[in-house]
N, C-alpha and C positions, 0 to 999 in steps of 0.2 A: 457462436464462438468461431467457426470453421470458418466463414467470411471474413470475418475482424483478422483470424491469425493469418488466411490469406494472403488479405491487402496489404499487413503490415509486413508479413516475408517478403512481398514483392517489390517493398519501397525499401529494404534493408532494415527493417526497423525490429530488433532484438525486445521482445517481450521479459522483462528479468523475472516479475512474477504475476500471478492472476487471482483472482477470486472467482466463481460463478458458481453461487448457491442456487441449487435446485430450486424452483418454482413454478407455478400454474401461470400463466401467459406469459405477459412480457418481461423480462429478466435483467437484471442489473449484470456487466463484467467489467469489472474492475481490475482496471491494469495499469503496473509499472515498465515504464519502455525506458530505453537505455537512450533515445533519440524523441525530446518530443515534441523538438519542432517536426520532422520528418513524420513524425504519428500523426499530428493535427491536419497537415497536408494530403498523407494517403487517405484520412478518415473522410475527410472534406469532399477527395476529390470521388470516392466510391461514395459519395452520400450517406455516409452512414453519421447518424447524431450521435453525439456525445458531448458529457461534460467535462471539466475539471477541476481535480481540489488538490491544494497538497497532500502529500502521506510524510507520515514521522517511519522512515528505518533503524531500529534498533535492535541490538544484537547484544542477548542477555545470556548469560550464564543458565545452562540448560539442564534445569534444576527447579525443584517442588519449589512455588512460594515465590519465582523471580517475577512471573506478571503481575503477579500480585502487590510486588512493592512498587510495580511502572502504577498500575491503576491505585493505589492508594494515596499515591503522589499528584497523580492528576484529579484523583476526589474531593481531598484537601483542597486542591484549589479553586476547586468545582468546577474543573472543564468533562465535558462532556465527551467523551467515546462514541463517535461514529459507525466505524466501521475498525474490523480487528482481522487478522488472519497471522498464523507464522507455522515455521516450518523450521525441522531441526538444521545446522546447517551440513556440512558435509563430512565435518568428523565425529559429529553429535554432541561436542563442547558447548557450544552456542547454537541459540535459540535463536531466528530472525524473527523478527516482529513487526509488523506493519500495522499502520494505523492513520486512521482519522480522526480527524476530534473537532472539535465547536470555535476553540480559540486557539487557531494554530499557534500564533506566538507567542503566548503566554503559555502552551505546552513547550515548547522549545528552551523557552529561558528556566526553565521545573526540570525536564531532562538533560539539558547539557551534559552531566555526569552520567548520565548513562548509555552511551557508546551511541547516540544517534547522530542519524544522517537524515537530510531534508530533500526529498524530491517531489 
């Protein structure tokens, strides 16, 4: 992680949030950058591999039961949950939620009503 946020300080490239669950060898970090052409390029040019997927942002009402209607509505439609992380946001109101899923656009056209953003 210390190389990745590095390279990407060094190209100006604002990491907005991160994932990196503990594990035994090799580790997945999963990042939102605010710049990701500029990310592709610094990543490239320090050799470092990586992939990409879209992530759904959504920012719920920070409160018992609000994931629970995001993923009851993506069950329904049987898309499939990826990868998930969030954090309260800064006045504890709202929830941010990040996510991946199986069929990004077909999540998309299910949340529209729920305050998402696609990056």
């Amino acid at each position: 992680m210390a190389q990745v946020a590095s390279v990407l300080g060094a190209a100006g490239v604002n990491i907005k949030a991160f994932s990196a669950p503990e594990v035994t060898g090799t580790g997945k970090l999963r990042l939102l950058v605010a710049d990701l052409e500029g990310a592709r390029t610094a990543l490239k040019a320090a050799k470092i591999k990586f992939t990409e997927e879209t992530a759904l942002i959504l920012s719920l009402e920070n409160k018992p039961g609000a994931l629970n209607e995001v993923a009851d509505l993506l069950t329904q439609a049987r898309i499939n949950i990826k990868c998930g992380y969030c954090t309260p946001s800064r006045e504890g109101k709202r929830a941010i939620v990040v996510l991946t899923v199986a069929n990004t656009e077909k999540a998309l056209s299910i949340l529209r009503d729920q305050s998402l953003d696609e990056f």
